[in-house]
KEBAVO-316718 format. One record per residue (C-alpha): residue number from 1; x, y, z. Coordinates in steps of 0.5 Angstrom, whole numbers, plus 2048, in hexadecimal, padded with zeros to 3 digits. Layout:
BEGIN
+-----+-----+-----+-----+
|   k |  c1 |  c2 |  c3 |
+-----+-----+-----+-----+
| NUM |   X |   Y |   Z |
...
+-----+-----+-----+-----+
end
This chain:
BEGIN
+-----+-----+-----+-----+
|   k |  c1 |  c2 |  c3 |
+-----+-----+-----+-----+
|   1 | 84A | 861 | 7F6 |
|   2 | 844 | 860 | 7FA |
|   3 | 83E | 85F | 7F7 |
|   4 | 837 | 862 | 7F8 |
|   5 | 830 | 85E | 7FA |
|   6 | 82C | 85C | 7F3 |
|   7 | 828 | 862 | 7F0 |
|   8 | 824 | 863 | 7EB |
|   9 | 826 | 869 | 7E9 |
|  10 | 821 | 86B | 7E3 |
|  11 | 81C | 86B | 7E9 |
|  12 | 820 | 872 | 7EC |
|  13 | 81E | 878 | 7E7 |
|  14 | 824 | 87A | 7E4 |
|  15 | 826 | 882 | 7E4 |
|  16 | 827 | 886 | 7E0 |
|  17 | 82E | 888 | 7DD |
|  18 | 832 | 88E | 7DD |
|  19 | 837 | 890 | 7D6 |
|  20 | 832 | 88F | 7D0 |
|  21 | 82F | 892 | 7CC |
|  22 | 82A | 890 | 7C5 |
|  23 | 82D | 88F | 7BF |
|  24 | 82C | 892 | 7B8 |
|  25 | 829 | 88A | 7B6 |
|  26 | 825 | 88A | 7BC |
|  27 | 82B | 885 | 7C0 |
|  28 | 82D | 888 | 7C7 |
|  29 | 834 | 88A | 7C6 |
|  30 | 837 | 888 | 7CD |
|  31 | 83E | 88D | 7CF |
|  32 | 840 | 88A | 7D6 |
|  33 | 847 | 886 | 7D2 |
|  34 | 84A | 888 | 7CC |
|  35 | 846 | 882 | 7C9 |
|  36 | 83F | 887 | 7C7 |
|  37 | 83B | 881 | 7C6 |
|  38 | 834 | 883 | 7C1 |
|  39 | 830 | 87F | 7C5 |
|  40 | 829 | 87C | 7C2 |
|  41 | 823 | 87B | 7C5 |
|  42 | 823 | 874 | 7CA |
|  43 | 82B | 874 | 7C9 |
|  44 | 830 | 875 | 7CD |
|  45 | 838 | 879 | 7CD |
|  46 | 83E | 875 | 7CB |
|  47 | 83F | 874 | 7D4 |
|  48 | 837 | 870 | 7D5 |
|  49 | 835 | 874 | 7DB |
|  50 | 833 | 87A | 7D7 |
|  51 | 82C | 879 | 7D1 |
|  52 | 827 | 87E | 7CE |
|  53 | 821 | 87D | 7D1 |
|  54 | 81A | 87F | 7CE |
|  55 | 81F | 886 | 7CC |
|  56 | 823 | 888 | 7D2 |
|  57 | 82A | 884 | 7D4 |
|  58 | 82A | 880 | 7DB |
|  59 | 82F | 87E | 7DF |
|  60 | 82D | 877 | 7E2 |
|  61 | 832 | 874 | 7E5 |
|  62 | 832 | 87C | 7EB |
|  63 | 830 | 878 | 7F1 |
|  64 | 831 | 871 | 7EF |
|  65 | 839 | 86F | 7F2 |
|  66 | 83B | 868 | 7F0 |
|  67 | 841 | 867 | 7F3 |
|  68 | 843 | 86A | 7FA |
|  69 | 849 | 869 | 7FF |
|  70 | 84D | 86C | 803 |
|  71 | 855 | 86D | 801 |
|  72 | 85C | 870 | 804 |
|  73 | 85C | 876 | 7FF |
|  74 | 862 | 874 | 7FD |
|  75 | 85E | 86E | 7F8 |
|  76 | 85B | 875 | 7F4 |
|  77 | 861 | 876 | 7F4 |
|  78 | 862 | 87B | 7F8 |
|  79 | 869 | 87C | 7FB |
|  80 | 86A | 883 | 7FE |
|  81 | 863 | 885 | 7FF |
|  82 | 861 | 882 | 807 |
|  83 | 865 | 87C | 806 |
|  84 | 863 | 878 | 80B |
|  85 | 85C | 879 | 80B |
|  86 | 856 | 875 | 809 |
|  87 | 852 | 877 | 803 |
|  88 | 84A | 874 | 802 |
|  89 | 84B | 873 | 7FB |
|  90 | 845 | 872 | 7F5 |
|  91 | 843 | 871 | 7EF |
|  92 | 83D | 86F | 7E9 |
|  93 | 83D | 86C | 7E3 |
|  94 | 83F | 86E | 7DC |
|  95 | 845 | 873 | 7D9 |
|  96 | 847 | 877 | 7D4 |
|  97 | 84E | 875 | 7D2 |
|  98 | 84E | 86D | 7CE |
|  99 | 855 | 86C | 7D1 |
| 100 | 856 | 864 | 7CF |
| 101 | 85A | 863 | 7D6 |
| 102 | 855 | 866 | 7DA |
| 103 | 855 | 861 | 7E2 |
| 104 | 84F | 864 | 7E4 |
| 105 | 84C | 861 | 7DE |
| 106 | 846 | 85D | 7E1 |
| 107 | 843 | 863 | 7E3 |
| 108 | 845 | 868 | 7DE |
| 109 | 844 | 865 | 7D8 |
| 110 | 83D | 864 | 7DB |
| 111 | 836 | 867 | 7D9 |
| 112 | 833 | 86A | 7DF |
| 113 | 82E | 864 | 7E0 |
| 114 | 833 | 85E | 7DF |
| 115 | 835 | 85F | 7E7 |
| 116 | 834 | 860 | 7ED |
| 117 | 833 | 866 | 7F1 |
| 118 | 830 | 869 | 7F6 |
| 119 | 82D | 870 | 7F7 |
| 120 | 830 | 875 | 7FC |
| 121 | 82F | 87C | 7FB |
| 122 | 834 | 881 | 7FC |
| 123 | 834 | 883 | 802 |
| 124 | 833 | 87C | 804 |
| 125 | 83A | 87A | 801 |
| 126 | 83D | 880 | 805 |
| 127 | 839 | 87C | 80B |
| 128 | 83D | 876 | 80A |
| 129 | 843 | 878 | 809 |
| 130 | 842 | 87C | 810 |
| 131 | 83E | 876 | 813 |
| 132 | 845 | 871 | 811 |
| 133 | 84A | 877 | 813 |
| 134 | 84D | 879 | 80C |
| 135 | 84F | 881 | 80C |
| 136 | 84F | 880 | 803 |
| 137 | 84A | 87D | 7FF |
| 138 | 84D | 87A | 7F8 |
| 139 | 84A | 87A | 7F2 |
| 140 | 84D | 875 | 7EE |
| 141 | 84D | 86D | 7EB |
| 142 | 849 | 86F | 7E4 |
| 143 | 84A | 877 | 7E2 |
| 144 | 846 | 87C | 7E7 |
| 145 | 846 | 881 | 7E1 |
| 146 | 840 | 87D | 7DE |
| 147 | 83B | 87E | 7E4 |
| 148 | 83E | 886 | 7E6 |
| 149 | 836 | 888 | 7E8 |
| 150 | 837 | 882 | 7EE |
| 151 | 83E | 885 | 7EF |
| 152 | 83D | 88C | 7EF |
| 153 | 838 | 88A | 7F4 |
| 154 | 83C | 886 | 7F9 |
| 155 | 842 | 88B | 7F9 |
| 156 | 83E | 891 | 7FB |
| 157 | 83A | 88D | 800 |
| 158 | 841 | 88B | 802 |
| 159 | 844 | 892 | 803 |
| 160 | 83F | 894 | 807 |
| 161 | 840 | 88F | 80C |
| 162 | 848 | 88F | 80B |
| 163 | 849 | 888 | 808 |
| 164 | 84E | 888 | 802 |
| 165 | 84D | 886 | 7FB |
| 166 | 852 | 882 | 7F5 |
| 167 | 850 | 881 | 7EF |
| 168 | 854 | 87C | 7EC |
| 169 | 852 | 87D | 7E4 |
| 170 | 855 | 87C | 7DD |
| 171 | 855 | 884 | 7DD |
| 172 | 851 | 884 | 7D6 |
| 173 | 84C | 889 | 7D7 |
| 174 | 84B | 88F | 7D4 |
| 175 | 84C | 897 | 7D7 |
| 176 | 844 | 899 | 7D6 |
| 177 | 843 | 893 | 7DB |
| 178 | 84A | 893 | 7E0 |
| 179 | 849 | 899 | 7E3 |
| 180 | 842 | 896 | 7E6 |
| 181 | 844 | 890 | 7E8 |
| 182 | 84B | 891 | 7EC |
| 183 | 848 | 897 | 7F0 |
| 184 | 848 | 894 | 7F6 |
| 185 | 84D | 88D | 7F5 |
| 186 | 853 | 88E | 7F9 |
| 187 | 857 | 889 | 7F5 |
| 188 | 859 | 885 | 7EF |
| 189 | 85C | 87F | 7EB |
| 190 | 85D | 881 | 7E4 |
| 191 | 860 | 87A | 7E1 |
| 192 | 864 | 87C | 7DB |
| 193 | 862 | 876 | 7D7 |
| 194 | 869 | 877 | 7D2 |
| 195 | 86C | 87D | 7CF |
| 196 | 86B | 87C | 7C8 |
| 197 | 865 | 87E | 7C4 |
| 198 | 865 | 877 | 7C0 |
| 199 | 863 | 873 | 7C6 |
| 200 | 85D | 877 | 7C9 |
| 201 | 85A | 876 | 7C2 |
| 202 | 85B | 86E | 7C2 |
| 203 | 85C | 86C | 7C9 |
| 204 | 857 | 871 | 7CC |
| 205 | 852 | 873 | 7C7 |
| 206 | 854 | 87B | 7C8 |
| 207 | 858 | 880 | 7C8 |
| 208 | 85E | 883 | 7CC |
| 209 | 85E | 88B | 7CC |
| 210 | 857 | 88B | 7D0 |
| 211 | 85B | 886 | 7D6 |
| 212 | 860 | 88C | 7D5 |
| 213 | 85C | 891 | 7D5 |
| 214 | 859 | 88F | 7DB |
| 215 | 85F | 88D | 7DF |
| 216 | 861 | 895 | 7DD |
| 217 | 85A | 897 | 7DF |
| 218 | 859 | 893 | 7E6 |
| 219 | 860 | 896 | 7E8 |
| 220 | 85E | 89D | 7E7 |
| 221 | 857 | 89C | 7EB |
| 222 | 85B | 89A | 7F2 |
| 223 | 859 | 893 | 7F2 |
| 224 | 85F | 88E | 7F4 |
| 225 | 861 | 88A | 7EE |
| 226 | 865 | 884 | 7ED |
| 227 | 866 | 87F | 7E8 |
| 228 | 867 | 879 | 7E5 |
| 229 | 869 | 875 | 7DF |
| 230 | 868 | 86E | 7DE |
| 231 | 86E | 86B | 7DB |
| 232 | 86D | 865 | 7D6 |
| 233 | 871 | 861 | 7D3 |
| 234 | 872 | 862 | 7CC |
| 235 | 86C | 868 | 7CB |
| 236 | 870 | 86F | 7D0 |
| 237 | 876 | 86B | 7D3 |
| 238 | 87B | 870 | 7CE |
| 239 | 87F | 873 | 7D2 |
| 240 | 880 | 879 | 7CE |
| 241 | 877 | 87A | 7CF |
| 242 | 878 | 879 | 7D6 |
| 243 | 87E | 87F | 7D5 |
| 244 | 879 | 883 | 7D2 |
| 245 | 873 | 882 | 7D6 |
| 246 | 877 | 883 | 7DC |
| 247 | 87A | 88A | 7D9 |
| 248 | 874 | 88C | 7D8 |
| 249 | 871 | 88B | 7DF |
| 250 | 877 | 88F | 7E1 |
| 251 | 876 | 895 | 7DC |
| 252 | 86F | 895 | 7DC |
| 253 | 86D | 893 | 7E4 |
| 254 | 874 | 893 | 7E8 |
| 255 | 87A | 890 | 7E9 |
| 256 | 877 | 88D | 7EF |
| 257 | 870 | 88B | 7ED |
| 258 | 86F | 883 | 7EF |
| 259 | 86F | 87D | 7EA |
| 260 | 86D | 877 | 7EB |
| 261 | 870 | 872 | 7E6 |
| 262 | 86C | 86C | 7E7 |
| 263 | 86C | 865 | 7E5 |
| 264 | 868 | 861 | 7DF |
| 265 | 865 | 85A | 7E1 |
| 266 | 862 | 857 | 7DB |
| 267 | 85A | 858 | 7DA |
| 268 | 854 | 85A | 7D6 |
| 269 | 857 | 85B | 7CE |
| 270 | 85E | 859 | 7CF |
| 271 | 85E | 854 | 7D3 |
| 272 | 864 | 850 | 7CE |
| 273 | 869 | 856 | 7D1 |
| 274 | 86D | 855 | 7D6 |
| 275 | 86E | 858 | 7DE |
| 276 | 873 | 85E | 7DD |
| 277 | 879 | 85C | 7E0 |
| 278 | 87B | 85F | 7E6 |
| 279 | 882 | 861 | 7E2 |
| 280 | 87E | 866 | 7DE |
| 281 | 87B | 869 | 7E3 |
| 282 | 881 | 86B | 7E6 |
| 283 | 884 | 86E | 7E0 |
| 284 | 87F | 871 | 7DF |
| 285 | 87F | 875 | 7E6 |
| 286 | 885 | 876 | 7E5 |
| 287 | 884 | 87A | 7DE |
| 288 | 87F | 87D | 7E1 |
| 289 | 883 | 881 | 7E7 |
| 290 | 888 | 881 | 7E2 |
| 291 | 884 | 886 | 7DE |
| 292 | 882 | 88A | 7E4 |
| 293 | 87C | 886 | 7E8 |
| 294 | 87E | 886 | 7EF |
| 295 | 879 | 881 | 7F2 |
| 296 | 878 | 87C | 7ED |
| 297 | 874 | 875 | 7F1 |
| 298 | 874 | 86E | 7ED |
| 299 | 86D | 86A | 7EF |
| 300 | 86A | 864 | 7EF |
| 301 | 871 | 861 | 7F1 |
| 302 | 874 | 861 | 7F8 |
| 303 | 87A | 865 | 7F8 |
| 304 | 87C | 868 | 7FD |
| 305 | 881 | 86E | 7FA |
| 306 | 87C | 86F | 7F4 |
| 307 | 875 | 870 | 7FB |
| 308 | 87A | 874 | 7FF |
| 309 | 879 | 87D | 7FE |
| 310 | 880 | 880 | 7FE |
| 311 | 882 | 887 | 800 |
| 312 | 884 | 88B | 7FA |
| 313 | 888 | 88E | 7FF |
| 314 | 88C | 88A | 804 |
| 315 | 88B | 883 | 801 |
| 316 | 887 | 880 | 807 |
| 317 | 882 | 87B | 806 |
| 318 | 87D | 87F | 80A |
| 319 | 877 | 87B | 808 |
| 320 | 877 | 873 | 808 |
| 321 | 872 | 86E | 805 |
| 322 | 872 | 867 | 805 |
| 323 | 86D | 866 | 7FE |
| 324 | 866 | 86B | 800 |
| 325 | 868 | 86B | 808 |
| 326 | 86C | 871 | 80B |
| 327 | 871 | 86E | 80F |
| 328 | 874 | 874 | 811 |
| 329 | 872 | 87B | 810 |
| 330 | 878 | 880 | 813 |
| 331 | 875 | 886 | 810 |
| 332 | 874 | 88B | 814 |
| 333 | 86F | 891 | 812 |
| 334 | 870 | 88E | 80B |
| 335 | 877 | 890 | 80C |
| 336 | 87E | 88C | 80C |
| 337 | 882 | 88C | 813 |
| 338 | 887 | 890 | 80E |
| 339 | 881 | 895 | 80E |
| 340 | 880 | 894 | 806 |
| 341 | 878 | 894 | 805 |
| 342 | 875 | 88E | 801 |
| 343 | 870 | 890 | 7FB |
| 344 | 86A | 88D | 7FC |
| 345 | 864 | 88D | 802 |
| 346 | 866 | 88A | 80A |
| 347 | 861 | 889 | 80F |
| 348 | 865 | 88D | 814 |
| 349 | 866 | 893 | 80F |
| 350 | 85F | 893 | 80D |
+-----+-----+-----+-----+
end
């Protein structure tokens, strides 16, 4: 990730927060995720970039992206939405989550002035993305949830000049906040961390029925959703949990809503365990479809029949990659030569 030129960040007002309202003890009660930090004069929520400032809740890190880079979607991932195209991708520091595996832990276990940033308006990041040829925008690298003001912004902006939007998210947000900030965002990457209650709360801090909420909930509203679970090695690598989880995704999203089973390489709190074997990422794709996923990705490993889209019809291979590359895309109008549609979004059927 690109980071941006030194700022000092305090120099720039902050704005003022939306979903928070004063609580009966005089705290400021922060609704925007399923947390609802009571939050005292001078002190910040659980994600750093949201303080109670003189009585009112400010967003500090709207405006101030310390990480900017251009990727292939396929990196968010995104596979069956404008696969092969450009994405102008940015985040800020902070999260909500405590995930001990997090690799993007530099920016996201960091307060909004322990890093680097720059200031760029909305429109100015919909100018960049314009400037360097991106049809997307990503918000993504620390949880975009937490600064959803600055979101909201850009992706309205965006709309207006036919620039796309993703939010790659953790989904832990709550329904009075959702609605707001998915208005205008095309896209979405929920990851799933695992299918067990028991691990959201050691490993990630939180809880999974809001994320489950929200995967339902971001269906319903028309946003192109996939999902990705990162699979680690003695934590969510039980069969039997990706067989649930993946029966899940088929009864409550469709058979054919992507899954991105990814890789997990040592980092942050779990640096003693070791890289998931690419084994465990095979059986673990075919469980999936097993359970009635149709197109189930393995990431972070090369693997060419685990990157390949499928056609649930005919059994082509009718988009190939070679790690985040497209190397062939034989869709036309999203479509197999079978004439099969493809779920999801497709530059020549847009």
């Amino acid at each position: 990730m690109e980071r941006g030129s030194a700022m000092n960040i305090r120099e720039i007002e902050a704005p003022t927060a939306r979903w928070w309202r004063p609580d009966a003890d005089g705290r400021l009660l922060c609704y925007l995720c399923p947390r609802l930090c009571r939050i005292g004069e001078g002190q910040a929520g659980f994600c750093y970039i949201r303080r109670n400032e003189g009585g009112e809740l400010k967003s500090l890190a709207y405006a101030q992206p310390c990480a900017l880079q251009i990727d292939p979607i396929e990196k968010k991932p995104l596979f069956h939405f404008y696969p092969g195209s450009r994405i102008f991708s940015m985040g800020t520091s902070g999260c909500n989550m405590g995930c001990k595996f997090c690799q993007n832990w530099e920016i996201s276990k960091s307060r909004e002035d322990q890093v680097r940033s720059v200031h760029l308006e909305p429109d100015e990041a919909v100018d960049a993305a314009v400037d360097r040829a991106c049809p997307a925008i990503a918000f993504t690298y620390n949880e975009p949830t937490i600064w959803g003001e600055y979101v909201i912004d850009i992706s309205r902006e965006a709309r207006r000049r036919r620039v796309r939007t993703v939010m790659v998210t953790n989904g832990y947000v709550t329904a009075e906040a959702l609605p707001d900030i998915y208005e205008n965002i095309d896209a979405a990457n929920v990851d799933l961390k695992a299918f067990t209650e028991g691990f959201y709360q050691k490993l990630t801090l939180t809880h999974m029925e809001p994320v489950l909420e929200t995967l339902v909930a971001l269906s319903t509203l028309g946003v192109w959703v996939e999902v990705t679970t990162l699979i680690i090695p003695t934590l969510n690598d039980d069969m039997g949990e990706i067989h649930q989880l993946a029966r899940w995704i088929v009864e409550h999203l469709g058979p054919e809503r992507p899954l991105h089973l990814t890789a997990f390489h040592p980092d942050f709190k779990l640096n003693h365990l070791p890289p998931t074997p690419h084994e465990t990422l095979h059986e673990a794709r075919r469980v999936a479809m097993e359970a009635g996923l149709v197109h189930v990705y393995e990431g972070n490993v090369r693997c060419d029949e685990g990157a390949t889209t499928w056609c649930p019809g005919c059994g082509r291979a009718v988009i190939l990659r070679d790690w985040h590359r497209v190397v062939e895309n034989r869709l036309t109008d999203g479509a197999c030569g079978c004439g099969r549609r493809i779920a999801g979004r497709f530059a020549d059927s847009a």
